[in-house]
MARROSE-844069 format. One record per residue (C-alpha): x, y, z; residue in three letters. Coordinates in pm, whole numbers, plus 50000, padded with zeros to 5 digits. Example, Ala and Ser with C-alpha at 12.3 -4.5 7.8 and 13.67 -1.06 7.14 Angstrom:
BEGIN
512304955050780ala
513674989450714ser
! end
This chain:
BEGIN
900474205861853unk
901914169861818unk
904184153662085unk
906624134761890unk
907864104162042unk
910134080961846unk
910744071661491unk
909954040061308unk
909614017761005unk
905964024860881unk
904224029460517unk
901414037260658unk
899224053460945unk
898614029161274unk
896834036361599unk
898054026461908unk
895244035262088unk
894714062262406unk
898804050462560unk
900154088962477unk
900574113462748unk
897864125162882unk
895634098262770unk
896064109962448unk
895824086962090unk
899104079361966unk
899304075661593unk
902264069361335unk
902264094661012unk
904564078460785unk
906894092460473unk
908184065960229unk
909384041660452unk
909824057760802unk
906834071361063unk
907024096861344unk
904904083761626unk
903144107861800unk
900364120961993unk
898154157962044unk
898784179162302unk
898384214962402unk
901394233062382unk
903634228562705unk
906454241862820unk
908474211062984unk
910964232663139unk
908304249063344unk
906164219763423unk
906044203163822unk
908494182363890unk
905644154363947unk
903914163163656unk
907234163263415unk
907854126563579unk
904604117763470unk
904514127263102unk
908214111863141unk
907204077563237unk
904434079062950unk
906664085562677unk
909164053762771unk
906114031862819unk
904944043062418unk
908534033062286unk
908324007262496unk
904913992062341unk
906374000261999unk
909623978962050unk
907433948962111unk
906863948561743unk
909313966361591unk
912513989961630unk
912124022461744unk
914794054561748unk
913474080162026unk
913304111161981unk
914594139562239unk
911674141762529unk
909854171962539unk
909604175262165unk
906594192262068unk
905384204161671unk
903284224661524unk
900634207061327unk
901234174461084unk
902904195960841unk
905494203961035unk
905904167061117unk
905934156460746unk
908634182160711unk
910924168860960unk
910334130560813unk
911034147860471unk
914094165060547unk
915334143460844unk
914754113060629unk
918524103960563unk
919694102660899unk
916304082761035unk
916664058660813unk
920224055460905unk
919494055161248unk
916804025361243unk
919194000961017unk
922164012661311unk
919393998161595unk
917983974861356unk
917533943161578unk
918853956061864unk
917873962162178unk
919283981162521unk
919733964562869unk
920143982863216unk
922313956663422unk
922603973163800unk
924423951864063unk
923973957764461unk
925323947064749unk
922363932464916unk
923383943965284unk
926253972565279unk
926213970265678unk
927863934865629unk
930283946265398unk
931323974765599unk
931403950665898unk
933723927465703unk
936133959365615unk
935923965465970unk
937293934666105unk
940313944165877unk
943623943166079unk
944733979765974unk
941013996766076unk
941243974266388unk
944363989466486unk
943244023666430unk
939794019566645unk
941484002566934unk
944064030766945unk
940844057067048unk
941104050367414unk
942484072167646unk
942744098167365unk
941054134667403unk
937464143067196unk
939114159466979unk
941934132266913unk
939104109066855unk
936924129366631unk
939864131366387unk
940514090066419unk
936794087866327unk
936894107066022unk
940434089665890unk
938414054965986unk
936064066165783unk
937974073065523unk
940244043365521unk
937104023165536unk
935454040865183unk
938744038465034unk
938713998565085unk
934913998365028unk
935534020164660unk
938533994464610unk
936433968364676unk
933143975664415unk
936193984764134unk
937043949064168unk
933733935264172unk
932383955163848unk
935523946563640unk
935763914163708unk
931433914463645unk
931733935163289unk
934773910763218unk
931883887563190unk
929163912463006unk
931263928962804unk
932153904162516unk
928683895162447unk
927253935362398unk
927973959062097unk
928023984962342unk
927894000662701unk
927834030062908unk
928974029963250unk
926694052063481unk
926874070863813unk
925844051164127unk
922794059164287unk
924144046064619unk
926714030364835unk
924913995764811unk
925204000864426unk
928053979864318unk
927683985963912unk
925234007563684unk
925493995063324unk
923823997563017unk
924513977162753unk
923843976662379unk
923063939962258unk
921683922361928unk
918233905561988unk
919673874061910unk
922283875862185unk
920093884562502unk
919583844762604unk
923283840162569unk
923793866862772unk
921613859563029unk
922943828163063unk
926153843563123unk
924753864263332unk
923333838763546unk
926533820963612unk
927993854663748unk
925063854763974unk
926223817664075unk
929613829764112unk
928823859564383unk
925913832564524unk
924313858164810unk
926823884764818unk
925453905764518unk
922193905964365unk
921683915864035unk
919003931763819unk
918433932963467unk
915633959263328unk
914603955462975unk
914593950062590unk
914583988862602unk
914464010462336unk
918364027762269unk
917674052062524unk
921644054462563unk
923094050862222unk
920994066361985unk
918264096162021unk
917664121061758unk
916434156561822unk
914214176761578unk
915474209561557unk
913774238761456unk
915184280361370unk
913894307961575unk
912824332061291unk
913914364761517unk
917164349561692unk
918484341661343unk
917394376761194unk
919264384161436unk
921914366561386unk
922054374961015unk
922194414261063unk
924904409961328unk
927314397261029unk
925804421960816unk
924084397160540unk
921474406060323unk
918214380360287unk
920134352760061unk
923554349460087unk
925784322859954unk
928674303260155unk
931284319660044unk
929914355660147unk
928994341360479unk
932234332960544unk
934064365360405unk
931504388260644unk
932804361960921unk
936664368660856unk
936004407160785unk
933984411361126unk
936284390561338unk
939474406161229unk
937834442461243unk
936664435161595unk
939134414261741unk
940004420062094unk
943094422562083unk
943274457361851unk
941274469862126unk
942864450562418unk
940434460562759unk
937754474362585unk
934824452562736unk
932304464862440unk
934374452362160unk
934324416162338unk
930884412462384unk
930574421362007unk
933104399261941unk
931684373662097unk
928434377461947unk
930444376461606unk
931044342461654unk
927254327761810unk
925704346961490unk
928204325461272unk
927744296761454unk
923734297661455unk
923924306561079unk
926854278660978unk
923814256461098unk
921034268160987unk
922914272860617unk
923584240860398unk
923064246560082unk
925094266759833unk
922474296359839unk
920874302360202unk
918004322960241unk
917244344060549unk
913284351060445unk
911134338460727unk
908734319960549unk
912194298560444unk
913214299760812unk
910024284860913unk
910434257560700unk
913404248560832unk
914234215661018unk
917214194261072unk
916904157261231unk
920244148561448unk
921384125861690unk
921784143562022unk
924074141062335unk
922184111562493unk
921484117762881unk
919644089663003unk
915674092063010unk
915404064463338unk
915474069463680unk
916694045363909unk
913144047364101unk
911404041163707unk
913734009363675unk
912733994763973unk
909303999363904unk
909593986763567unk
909583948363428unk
913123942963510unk
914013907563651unk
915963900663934unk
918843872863880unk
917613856264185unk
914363848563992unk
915903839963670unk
912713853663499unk
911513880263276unk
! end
């Protein structure tokens, strides 16, 4: 089996040398112009694996696209993505070759930052919110009052003082993206991690751009002087704008699939979608309104059309498993974010205060 790790410009095969996860040799194996890097390893389920263990192979496969980007761009691909021998790697370069070409000139000389802002002590800023006139008036009017009376002043202190505190960071990370924002392509905004964490951002920037925007970046950090620190982790690989996922048929799923819409072994487009319309319409729920049965098959009606609408491009689609096997389809995926707070601040991030990479 071969981990697959990210695609790449490449004419030819490179070594990286013994980075993979593992330990193991990462390689490129190139088609035309594009490579897949990638590595051996045993077959592994990923969904199964220790939580320590799947951090592990995690932080390996950021640290190869990382040592790639040094050089050169790099698309990732979806972690955990594992095929079976070079062949079926050549395959997916062959028939994903469209869209990873497209996808490297997209990132072409770009790179991702993660830009995380904190309050450096949130015990002084709750202090400050404290001294507020309205929360002072609330606190001083506990005494004399019954346990019960004061309880219930605690918790709407507490929540008048996370309302100002939430009003407060809102202010702070628009008036901060105000400043990022016109020198990225790009950005995500991400959950907070914290109540120290003021702003989580990831940003999508040309190469040519990331001094400017540090230097921006540094006269925020002037701006707030000790009242926020900022971080900035990075060049990254596009971790947040662009990953592609190899995707492969499951022979017996789409069999199947097939013999639920009652298709023989090759079928064309056209009779796909008249067995569609003819089963749907025979078995729609509501000629047989409260019959559970017919909805489940109803139901399955439609995932059998929707496995087969994908797995079926061409004019002609064949349902023969040595076609299915052969099958592979190169897409950009949903991208969740790879990083953990805990791998950021381990990584080679620099803090503003240092004004260093």
């Amino acid at each position: 089996m071969y981990y697959c790790y990210g695609f790449t410009r490449a004419n030819e095969q490179k070594s990286l040398g013994p980075v993979g996860i593992e330990g193991t040799d990462v390689t490129t194996l190139s088609f035309k112009e594009v490579a897949a890097v990638i590595s051996r390893l045993p077959a592994t389920r990923f969904d199964s694996l220790p939580k320590e263990t799947l951090l592990t192979y995690l932080t390996n496969y950021q640290s190869v696209l990382e040592i790639v980007l040094r050089t050169q761009q790099i698309v990732p691909i979806k972690f955990g993505t594992l095929l079976e021998g070079e062949g079926s790697v050549q395959t997916a370069l062959a028939q994903g070759y469209d869209r990873i070409l497209a996808g490297l000139r997209e990132m072409e000389n770009r790179i991702e930052l993660n830009i995380v802002a904190r309050w450096p002590d949130l015990d002084t800023v709750l202090a400050e919110i404290g001294e507020q006139e309205g929360i002072k008036a609330l606190t001083s009017s506990a005494a004399g009052l019954m346990e019960e009376e004061r309880f219930a002043l605690r918790l709407k202190v507490g929540k008048r003082v996370k309302a100002i505190l939430e009003q407060r960071r809102e202010l702070l990370r628009d008036e901060i993206m105000d400043a990022i924002l016109p020198h990225t392509e790009a950005h995500r905004v991400h959950p907070l991690m914290d109540d120290s964490m003021i702003m989580n951002l990831a940003v999508l920037i040309r190469k040519d751009r990331s001094i400017s925007l540090e230097a921006h970046m540094a006269q925020v950090d002037r701006r707030y002087a000790d009242r926020i620190n900022f971080r900035i982790v990075g060049p990254l690989p596009p971790y947040n704008f662009l990953v592609l996922e190899i995707r492969r048929m499951d022979y017996e799923l789409l069999d199947k699939a097939r013999k639920t819409l009652e298709l023989p072994e090759a079928s064309t487009i056209q009779e796909i979608r008249e067995a569609y319309r003819k089963l749907t319409k025979m078995y729609h729920p509501d000629r047989f309104p409260g019959d559970p049965m017919i909805q489940k098959h109803f139901e399955r009606i439609n995932e059998a059309y929707k496995m087969v609408s994908e797995y079926c491009s061409g004019q002609v689609c064949s349902f023969r498993e040595e076609e299915v096997k052969r099958w592979v389809m190169v897409r950009p995926v949903e991208v969740q974010r790879p990083i953990s707070e805990d791998r950021r601040a381990d990584s080679d991030g620099w803090p503003m205060k240092a004004h260093a990479r």
